[in-house]
N, CA, C and O of each residue as an XYZ file, in Angstrom:
492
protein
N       0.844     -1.174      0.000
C       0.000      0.000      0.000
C       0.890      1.239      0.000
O       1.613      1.242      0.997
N       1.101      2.468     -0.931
C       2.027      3.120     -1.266
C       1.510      4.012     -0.645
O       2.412      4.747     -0.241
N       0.105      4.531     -0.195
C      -0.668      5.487      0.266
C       0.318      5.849      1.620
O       0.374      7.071      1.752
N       1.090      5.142      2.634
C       1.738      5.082      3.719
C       2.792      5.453      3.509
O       3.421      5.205      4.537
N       3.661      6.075      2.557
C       4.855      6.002      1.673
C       5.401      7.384      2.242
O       4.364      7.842      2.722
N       6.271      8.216      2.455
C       6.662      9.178      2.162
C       7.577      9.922      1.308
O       7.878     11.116      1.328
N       8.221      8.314      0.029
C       8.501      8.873     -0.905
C       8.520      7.047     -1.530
O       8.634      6.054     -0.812
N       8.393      7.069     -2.813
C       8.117      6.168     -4.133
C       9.383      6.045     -5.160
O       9.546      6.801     -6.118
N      10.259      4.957     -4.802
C      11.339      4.866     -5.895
C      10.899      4.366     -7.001
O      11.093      3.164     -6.816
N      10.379      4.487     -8.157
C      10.053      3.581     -9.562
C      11.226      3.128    -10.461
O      11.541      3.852    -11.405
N      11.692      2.324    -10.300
C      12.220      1.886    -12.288
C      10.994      0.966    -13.042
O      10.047      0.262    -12.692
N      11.315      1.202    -13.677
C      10.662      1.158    -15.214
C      10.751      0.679    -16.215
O      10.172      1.510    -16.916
N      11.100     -0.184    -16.936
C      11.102     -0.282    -18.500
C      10.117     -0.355    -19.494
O       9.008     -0.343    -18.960
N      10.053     -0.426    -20.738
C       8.820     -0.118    -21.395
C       9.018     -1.365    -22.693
O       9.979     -1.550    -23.439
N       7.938     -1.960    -22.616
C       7.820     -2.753    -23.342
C       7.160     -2.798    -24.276
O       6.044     -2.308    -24.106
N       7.469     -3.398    -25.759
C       6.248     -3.222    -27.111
C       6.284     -2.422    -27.658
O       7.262     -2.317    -28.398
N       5.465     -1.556    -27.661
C       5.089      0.071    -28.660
C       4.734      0.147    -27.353
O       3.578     -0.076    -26.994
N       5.649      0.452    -26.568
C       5.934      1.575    -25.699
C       5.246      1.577    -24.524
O       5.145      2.521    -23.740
N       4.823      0.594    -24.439
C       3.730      0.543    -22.950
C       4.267     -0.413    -21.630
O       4.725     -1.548    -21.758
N       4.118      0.238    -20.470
C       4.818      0.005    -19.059
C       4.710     -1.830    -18.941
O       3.695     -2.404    -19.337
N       5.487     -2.333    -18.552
C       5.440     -4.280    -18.332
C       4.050     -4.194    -17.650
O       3.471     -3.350    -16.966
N       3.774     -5.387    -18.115
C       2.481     -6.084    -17.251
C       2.669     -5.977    -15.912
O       1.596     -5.901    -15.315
N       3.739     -5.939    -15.136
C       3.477     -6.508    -13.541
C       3.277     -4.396    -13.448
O       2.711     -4.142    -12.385
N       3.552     -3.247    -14.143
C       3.096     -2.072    -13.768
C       1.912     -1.669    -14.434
O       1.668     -0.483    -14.656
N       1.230     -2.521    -14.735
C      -0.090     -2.090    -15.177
C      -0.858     -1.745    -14.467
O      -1.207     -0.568    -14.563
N      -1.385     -2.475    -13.584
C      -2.388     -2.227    -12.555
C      -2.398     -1.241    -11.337
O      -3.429     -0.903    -10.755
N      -0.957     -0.758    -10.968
C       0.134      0.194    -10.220
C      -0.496      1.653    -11.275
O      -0.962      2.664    -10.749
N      -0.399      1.499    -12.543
C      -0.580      2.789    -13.583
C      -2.260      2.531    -13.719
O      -2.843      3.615    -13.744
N      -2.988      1.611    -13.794
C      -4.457      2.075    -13.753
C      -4.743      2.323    -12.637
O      -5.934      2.598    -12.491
N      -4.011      2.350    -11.566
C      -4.780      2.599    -10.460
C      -4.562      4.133    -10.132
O      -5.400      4.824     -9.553
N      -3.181      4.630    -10.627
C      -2.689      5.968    -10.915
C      -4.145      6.665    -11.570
O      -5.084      7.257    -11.038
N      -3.861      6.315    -12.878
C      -5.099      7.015    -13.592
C      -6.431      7.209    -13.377
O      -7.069      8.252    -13.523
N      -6.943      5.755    -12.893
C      -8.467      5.873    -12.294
C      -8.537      6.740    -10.626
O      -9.616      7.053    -10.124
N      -7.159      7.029     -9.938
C      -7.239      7.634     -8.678
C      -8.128      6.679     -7.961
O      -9.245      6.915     -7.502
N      -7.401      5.469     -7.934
C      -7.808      4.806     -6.794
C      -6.399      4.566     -5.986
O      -5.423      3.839     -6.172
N      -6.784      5.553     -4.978
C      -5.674      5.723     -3.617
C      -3.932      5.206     -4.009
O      -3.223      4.693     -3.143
N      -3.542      5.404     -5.152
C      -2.473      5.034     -4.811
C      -0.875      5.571     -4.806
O       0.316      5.259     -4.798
N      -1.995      6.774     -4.819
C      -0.884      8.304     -5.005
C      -1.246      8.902     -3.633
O      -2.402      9.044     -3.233
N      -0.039      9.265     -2.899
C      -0.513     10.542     -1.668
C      -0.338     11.949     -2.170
O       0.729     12.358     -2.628
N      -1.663     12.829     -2.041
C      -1.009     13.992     -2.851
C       0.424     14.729     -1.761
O       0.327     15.071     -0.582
N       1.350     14.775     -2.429
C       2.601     15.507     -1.982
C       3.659     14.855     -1.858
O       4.734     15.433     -1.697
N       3.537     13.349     -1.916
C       4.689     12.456     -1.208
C       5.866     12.702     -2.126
O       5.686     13.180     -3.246
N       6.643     12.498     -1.834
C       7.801     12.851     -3.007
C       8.042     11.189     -3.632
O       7.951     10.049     -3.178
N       8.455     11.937     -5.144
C       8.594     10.277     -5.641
C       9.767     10.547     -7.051
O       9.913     11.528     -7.780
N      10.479      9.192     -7.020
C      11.630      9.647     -8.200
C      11.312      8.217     -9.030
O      10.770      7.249     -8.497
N      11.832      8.271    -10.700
C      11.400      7.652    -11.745
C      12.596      7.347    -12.700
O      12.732      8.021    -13.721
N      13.631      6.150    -12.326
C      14.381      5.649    -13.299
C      13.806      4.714    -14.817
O      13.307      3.590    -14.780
N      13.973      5.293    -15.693
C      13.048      4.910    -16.861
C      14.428      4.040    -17.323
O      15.608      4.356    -17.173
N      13.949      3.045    -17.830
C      15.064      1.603    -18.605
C      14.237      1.432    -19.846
O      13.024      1.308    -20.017
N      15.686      1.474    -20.991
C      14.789      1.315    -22.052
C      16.427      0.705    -23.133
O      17.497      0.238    -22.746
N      16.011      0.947    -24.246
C      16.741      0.443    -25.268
C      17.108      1.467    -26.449
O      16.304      1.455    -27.381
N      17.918      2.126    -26.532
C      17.926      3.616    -27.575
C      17.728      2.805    -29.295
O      18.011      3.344    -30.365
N      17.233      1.568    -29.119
C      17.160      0.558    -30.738
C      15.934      0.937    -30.841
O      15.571      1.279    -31.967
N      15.160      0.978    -29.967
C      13.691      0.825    -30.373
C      13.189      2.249    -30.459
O      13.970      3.187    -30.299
N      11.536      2.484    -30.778
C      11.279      3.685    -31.370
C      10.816      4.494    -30.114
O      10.995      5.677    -29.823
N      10.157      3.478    -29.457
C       9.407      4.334    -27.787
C      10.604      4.148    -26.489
O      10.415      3.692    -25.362
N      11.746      4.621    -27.036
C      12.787      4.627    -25.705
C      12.333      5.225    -24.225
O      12.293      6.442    -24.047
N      12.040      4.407    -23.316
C      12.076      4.992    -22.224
C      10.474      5.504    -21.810
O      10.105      6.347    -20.992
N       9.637      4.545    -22.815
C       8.260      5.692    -22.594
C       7.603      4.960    -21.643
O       6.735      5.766    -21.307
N       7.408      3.880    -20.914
C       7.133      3.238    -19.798
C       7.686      4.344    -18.566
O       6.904      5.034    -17.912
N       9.203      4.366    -18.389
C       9.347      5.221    -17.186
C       8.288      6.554    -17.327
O       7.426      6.697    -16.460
N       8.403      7.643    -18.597
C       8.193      8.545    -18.754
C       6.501      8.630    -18.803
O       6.111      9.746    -18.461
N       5.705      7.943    -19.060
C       4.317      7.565    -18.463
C       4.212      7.589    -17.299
O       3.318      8.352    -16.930
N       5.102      6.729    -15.966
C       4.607      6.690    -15.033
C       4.801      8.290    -14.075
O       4.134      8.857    -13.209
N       6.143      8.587    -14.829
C       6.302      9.861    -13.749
C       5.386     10.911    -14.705
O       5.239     11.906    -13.995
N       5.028     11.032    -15.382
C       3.991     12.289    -16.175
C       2.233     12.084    -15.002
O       1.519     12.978    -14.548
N       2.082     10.406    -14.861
C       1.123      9.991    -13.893
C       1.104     10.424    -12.245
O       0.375     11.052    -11.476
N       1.945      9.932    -12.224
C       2.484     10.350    -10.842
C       2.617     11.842    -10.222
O       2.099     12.411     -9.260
N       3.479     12.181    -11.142
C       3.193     13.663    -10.915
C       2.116     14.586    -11.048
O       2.086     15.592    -10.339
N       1.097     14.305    -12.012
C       0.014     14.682    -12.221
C      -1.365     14.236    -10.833
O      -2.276     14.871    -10.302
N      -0.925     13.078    -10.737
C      -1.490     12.543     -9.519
C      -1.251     12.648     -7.908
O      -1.896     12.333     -6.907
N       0.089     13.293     -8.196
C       0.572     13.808     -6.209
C       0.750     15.174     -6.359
O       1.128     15.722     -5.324
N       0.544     16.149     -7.651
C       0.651     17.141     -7.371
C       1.794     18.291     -7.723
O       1.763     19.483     -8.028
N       3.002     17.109     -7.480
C       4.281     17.767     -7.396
C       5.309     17.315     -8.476
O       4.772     16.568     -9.293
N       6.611     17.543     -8.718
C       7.259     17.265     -9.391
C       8.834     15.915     -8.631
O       9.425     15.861     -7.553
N       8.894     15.265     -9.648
C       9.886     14.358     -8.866
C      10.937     15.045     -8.198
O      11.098     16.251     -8.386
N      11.807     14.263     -7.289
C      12.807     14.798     -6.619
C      13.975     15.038     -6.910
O      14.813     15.703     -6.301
N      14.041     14.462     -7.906
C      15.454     14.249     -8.859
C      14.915     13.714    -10.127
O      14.179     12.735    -10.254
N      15.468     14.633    -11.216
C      15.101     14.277    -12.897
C      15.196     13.221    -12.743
O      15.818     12.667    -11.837
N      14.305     12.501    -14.016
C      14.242     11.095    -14.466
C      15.466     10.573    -15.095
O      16.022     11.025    -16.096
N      15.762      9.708    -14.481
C      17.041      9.016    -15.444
C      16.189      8.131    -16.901
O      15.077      7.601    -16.891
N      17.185      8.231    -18.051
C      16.341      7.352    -18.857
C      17.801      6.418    -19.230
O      18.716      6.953    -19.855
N      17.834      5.854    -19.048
C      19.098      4.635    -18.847
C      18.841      3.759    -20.098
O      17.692      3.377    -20.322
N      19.857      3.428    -20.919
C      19.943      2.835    -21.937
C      20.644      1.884    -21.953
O      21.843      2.150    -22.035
N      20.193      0.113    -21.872
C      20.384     -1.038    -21.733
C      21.151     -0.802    -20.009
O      20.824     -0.300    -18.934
N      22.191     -1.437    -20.539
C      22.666     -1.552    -18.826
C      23.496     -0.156    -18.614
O      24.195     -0.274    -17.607
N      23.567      0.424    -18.892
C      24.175      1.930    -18.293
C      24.349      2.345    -17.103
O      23.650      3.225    -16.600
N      25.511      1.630    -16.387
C      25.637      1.738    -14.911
C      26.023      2.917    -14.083
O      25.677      3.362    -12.988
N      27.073      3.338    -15.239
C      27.016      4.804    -14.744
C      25.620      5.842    -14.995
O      25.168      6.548    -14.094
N      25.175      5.797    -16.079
C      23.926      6.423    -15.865
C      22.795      5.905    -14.484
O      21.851      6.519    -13.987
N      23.122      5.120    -14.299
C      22.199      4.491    -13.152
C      22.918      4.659    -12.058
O      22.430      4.166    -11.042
N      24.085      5.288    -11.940
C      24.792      5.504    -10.606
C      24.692      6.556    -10.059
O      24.570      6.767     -8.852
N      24.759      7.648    -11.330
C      24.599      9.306    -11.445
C      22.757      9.852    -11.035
O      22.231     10.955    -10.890
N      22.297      8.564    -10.975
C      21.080      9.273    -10.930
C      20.688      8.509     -9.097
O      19.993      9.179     -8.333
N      21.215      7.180     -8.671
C      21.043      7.353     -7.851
C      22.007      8.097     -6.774
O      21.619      8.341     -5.631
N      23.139      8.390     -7.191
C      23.634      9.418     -6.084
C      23.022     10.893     -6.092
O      23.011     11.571     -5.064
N      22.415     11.438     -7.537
C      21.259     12.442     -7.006
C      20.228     12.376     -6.333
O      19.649     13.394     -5.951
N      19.818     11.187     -6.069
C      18.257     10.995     -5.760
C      18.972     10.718     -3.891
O      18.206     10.761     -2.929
N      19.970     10.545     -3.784
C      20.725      9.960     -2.052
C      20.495     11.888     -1.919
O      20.001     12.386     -0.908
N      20.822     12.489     -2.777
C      21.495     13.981     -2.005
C      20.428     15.052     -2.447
O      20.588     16.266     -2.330
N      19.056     14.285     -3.094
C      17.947     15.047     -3.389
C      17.051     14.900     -1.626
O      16.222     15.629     -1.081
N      17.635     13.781     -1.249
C      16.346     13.455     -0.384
C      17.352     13.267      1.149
O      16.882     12.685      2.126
N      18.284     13.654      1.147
C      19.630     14.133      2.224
C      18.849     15.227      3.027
O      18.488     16.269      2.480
N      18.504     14.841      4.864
C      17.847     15.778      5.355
C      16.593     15.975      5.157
O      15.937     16.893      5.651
N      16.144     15.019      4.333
C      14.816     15.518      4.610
C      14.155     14.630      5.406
O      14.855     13.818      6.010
N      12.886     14.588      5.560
C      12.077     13.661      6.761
C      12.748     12.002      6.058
O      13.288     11.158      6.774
N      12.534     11.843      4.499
C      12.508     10.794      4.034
C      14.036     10.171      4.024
O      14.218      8.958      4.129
N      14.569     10.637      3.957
C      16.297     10.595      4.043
C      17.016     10.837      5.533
O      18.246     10.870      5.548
N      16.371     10.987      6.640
C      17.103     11.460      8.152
C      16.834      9.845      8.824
O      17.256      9.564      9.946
N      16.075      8.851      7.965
C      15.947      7.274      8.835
C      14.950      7.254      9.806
O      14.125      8.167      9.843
N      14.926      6.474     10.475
C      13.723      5.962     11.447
C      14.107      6.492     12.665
O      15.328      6.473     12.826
N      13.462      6.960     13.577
C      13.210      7.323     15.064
C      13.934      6.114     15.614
O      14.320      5.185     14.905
N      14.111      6.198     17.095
C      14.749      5.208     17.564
C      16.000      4.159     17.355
O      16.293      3.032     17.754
N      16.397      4.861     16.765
C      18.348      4.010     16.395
C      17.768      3.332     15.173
O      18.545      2.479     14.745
N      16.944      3.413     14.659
C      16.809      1.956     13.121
C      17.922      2.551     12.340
O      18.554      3.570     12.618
N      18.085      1.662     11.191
C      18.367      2.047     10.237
C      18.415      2.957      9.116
O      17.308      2.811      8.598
N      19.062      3.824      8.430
C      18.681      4.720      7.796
C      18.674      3.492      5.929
O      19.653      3.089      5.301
N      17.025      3.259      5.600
C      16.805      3.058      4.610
C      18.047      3.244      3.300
O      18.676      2.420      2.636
N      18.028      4.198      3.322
C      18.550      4.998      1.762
C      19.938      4.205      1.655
O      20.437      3.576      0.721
N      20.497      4.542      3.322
C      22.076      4.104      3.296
C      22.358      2.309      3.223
O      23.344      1.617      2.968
N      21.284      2.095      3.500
C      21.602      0.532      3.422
C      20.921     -0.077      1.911
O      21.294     -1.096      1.330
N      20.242      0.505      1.643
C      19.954      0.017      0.175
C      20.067      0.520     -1.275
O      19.766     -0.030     -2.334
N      20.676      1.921     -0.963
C      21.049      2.531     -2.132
C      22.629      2.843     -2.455
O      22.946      3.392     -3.511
């Protein structure tokens, strides 16, 4: 349930003529029909994976954050990466912006009580 979220990491790839994989379908109709699965304001960032061969590069990521954003209100926290096949440095550069987009803020300062700080252990 993402509604509990205070921020939404997406990757993405886009499959076919250009439309988000099956397992983000129902994640994106539920976007569109506004059934609860956007908080308006939460912050949220959108790595788009795609293939620069094909004609709809990257249009799966770039659907969901045009949704998303339209649906919470706000704009992502860090530009969309659009990453082409395995592009690790492009995928490195975008998550060390997205570590120092969200540095200090509620979503990036970790859990109350000694836990773990999320970001640092999994990003």
């Amino acid at each position: 349930d993402l509604r509990r979220e205070a921020c939404v990491v997406m990757v993405c790839s886009t499959m076919g003529d250009g439309v988000v994989p099956t397992d983000a379908e129902a994640l994106v109709a539920g976007v569109e029909e506004g059934v609860g699965a956007v908080v308006p304001g939460a912050a949220f960032a959108v790595c788009a994976l795609g293939d620069r061969g094909y004609a709809h590069f990257c249009r799966g990521g770039r659907t969901v954050e045009e949704l998303w954003a339209k649906a919470s209100g706000r704009e992502a926290v860090v530009e969309r990466a659009e990453v082409d096949q395995e592009d690790w440095e492009a995928i490195n550069a975008w998550v060390k912006g997205l570590k120092s987009a969200l540095a200090g803020s509620v979503v990036g300062e970790g859990k109350a009580g000694g836990e773990k700080d999320f970001l640092e252990e999994n990003l």
